[in-house]
C-alpha positions in Angstrom: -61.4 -33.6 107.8 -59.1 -36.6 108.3 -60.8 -38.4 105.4 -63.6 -40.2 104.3 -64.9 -44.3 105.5 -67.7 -46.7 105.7 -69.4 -48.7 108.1 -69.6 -52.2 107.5 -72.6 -54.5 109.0 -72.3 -58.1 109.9 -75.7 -59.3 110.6 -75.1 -62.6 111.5 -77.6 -65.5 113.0 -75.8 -65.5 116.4 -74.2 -62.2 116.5 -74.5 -58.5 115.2 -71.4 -56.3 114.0 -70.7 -52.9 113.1 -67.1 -51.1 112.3 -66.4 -47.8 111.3 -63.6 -48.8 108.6 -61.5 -46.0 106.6 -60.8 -46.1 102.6 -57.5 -48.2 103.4 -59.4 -51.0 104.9 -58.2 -50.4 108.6 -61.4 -51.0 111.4 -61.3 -47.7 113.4 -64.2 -48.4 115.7 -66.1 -51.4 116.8 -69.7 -52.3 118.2 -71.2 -56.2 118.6 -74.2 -57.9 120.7 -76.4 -60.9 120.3 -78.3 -60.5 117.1 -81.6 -61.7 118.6 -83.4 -62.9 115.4 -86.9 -64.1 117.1 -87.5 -60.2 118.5 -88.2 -59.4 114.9 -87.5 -56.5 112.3 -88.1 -53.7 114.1 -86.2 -54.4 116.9 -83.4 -55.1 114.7 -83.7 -51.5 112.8 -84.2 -49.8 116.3 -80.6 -51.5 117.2 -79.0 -50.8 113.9 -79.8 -47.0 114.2 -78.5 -46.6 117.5 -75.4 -48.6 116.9 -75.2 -46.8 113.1 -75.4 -43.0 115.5 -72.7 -44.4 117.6 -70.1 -44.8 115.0 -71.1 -41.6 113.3 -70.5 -39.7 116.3 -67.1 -41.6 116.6 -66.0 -40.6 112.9 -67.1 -37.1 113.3 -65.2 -36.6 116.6 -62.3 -37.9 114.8 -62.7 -35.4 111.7 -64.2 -37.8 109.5 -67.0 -38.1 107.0 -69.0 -41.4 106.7 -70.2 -41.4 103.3 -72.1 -45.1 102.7 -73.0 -48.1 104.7 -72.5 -51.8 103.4 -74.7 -54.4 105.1 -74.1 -58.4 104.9 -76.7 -60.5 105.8 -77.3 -64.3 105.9 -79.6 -64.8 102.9 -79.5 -64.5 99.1 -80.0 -60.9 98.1 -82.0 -60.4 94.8 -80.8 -57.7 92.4 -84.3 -55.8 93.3 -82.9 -55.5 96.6 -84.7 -58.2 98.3 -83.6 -60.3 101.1 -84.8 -64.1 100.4 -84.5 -67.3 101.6 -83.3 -65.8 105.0 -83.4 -69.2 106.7 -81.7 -68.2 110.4 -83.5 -64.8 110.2 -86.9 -65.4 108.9 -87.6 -62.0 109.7 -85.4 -60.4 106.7 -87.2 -62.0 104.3 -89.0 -60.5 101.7 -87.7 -57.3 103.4 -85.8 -54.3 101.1 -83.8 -53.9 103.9 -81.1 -51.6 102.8 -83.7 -49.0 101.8 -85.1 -49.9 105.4 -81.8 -49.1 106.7 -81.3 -45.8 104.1 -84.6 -44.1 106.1 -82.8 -44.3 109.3 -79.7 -43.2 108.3 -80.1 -41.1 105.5 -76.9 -42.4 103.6 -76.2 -45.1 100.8 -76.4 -48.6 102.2 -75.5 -51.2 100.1 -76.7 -54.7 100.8 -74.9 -58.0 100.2 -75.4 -61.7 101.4 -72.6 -61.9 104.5 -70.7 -64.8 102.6 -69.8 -62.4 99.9 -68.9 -59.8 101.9 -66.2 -62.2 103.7 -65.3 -63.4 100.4 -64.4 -59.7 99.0 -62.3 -59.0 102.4 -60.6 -62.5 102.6 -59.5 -61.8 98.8 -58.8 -57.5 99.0 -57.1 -58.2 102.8 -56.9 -61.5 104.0 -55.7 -64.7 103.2 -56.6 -64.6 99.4 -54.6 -61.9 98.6 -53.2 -62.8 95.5 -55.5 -64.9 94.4 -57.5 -64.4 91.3 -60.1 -67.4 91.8 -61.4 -68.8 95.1 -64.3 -70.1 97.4 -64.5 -68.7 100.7 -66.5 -71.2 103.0 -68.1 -69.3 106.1 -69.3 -71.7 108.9 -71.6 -70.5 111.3 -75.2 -70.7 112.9 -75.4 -71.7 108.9 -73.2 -72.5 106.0 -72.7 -69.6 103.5 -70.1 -69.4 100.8 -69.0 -66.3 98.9 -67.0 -67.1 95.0 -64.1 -64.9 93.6 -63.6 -65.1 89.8 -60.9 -63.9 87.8 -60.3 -61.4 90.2 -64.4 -60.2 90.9 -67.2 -60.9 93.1 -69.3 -63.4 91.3 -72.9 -63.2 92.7 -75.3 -65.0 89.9 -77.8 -64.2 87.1 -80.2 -63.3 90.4 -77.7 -62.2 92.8 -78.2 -66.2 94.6 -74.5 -67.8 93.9 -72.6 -69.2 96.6 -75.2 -71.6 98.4 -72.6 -74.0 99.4 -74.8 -74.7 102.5 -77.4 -75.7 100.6 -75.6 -78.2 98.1 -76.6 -81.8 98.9 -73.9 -84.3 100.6 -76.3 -86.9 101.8 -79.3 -86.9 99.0 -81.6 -88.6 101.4 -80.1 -87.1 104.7 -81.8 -84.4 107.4 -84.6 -82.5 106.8 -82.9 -78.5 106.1 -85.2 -75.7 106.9 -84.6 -75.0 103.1 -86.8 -77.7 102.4 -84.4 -80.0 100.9 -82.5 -82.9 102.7 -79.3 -84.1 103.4 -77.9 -79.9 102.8 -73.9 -79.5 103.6 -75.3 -77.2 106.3 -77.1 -79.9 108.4 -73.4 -81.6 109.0 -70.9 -78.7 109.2 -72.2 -75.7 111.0 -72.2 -75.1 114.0 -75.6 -76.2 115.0 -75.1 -79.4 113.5 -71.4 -79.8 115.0 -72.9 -78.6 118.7 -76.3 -80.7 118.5 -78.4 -78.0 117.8 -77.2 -75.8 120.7 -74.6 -73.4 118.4 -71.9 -73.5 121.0 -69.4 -75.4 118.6 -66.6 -74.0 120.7 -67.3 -76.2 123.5 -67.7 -79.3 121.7 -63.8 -78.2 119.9 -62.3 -77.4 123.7 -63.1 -81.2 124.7 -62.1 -82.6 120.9 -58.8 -80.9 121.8 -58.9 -82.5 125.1 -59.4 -86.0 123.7 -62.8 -86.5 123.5 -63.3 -88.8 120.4 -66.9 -88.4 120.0 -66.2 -84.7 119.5 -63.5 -85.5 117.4 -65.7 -87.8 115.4 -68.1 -84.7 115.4 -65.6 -82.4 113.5 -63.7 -85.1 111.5 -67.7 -85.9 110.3 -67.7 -82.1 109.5 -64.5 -82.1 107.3 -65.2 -84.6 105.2 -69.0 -83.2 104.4 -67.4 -79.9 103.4 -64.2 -81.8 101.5 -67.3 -83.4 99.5 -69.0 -80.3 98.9 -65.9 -78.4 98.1 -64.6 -81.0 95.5 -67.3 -80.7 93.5 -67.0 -76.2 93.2 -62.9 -76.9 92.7 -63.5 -79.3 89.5 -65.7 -77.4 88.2 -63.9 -74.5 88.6 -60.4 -75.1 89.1 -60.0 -72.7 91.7 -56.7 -71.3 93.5 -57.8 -71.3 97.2 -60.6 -72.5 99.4 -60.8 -70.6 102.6 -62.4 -71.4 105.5 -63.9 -68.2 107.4 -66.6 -68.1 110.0 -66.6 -68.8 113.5 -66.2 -72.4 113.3 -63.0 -71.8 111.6 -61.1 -71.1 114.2 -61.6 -75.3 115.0 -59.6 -75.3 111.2 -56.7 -78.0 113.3 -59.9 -80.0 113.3 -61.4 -79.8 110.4 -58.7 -79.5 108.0 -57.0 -83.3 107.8 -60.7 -85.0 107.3 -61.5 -82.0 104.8 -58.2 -82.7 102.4 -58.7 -85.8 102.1 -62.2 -86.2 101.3 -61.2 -83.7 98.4 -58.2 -85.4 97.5 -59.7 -88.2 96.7 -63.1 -86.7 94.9 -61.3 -84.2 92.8 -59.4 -84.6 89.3 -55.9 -84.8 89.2 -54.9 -81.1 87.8 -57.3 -78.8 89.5 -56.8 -80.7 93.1 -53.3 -80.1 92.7 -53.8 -76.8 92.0 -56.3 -75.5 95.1 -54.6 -74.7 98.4 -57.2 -75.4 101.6 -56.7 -72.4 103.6 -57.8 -70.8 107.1 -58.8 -66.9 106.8 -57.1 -64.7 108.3 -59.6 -62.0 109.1 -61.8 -63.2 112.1 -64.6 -61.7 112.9 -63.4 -58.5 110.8 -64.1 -60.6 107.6 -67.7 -59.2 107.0 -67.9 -56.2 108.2 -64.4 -55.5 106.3 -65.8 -56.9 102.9 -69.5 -54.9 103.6 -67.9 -51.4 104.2 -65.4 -52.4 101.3 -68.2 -52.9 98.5 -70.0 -49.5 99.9 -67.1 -47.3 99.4 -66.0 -49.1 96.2 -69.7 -48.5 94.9 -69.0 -44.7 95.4 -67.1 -41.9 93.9 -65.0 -41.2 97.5 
């Protein structure tokens, strides 16, 4: 046997990941398709199994034993296990969905909200490194947001910390399918950043061409989450705020609007203090952080 290693799910609004990754945190084996939310739960398990037998047959043709499964997903996970308040997957909700995913594979799964997973590989691999204290921001179909704390995954009394996307920039501002208004998540994703469509890539390729109503759209962006993330950085006077997430790779876009905004809404010592930084993980981040939280949770 060349060793043991985890596979790490990213089950995203948009898009669905999987990667067979080994103890040192290196992604041996890949597998991603459109996540398909509205075809429901069991369509999603069928799809997880086959793509969970794939990498299974990939480890064990390369000598290797997978011993657990770590799966993020875009909702707050309760300490029962519970998947709630799944807004861009309704169908997760109220689901124990790693024991859903333990009867099909017959291994450990571990389940974790996305953000947090990106936050634990951003901090153990990516640009945190070093870092004992920071916010990782993850922009998306949604907003999600994952909080590293002396060092350690802070998750909540219940399991529910990190709702950035949910924090309120515009008290009286759109309608969120969370049933509040005005949430940072209705003026930074990328639904809100595309119109509604999700294709925020198109709307940076003609902000980098010139366009200034795109470039309105993402300055607009920036400065909602430089509000949002003021508010996290005084009260905790964090290191590092990183920006992970698809929409992140716009981060030429966003960034000048975003340090600003929290330059002039944070206090003097902790504003000096946070660096605004772009992750360096990709679309690794959650699937890296998942599979890393699995194997950690076990006696490899």
């Amino acid at each position: 046997m060349k060793g043991k290693g985890c596979i790490g799910i990213d089950i995203g609004g948009t898009n669905l990941r999987l990667a067979l990754v080994d103890q040192e945190g290196r992604v041996l084996a890949r597998n991603e398709e459109a996540t398909l939310p509205a075809a429901g739960l069991p369509f999603l398990l069928s799809r997880l199994e086959f793509a969970l037998e794939g990498l299974r047959e990939t480890a064990r043709s390369a000598g290797m034993e997978v011993v657990a499964v770590g799966a993020g997903v875009p909702g707050l996970v309760g300490r029962d296990g519970v998947v709630r308040a799944s807004v861009n997957i309704p169908a997760l909700e109220e689901v124990r969905l790693g024991e859903e995913i333990e009867k099909t594979v017959g291994l450990p799964v571990l389940l974790v909200n996305d953000a947090n997973a990106c936050a634990v590989a951003e901090h153990r691999f990516g640009a945190g490194r070093g870092c004992s204290s920071l916010l990782v921001v993850t922009l998306g179909t949604g907003i999600g947001a994952g909080l590293i704390l002396d060092g350690r995954l802070w998750t909540g009394a219940d399991g529910a910390a990190g709702e950035l996307g949910h924090v309120p920039v515009e008290p009286l501002g759109r309608p969120c399918g969370c049933g509040a208004r005005g949430c940072l998540e209705q003026y930074a994703s990328a639904t809100a950043i595309s119109g509604g469509s999700g294709d925020a890539e198109a709307v940076a390729a003609m902000a980098r061409g010139g366009d200034a109503g795109s470039l309105t759209l993402f300055a607009e962006a920036g400065r909602y989450l430089g509000i949002a993330a003021a508010g996290v950085v005084n009260l905790l006077n964090l290191e590092a705020v990183i920006l992970a997430g698809g929409v992140s790779g716009s981060f030429e876009l966003l960034e000048p609007s975003l340090r600003r905004e929290l330059s002039a809404r944070s206090i003097a010592v902790p504003g000096a203090r946070v660096r605004i930084l772009k992750g360096s993980l990709g679309n690794d981040a959650g699937v890296l952080g998942a599979a890393a939280l699995a194997c950690s949770s076990l006696p490899l």
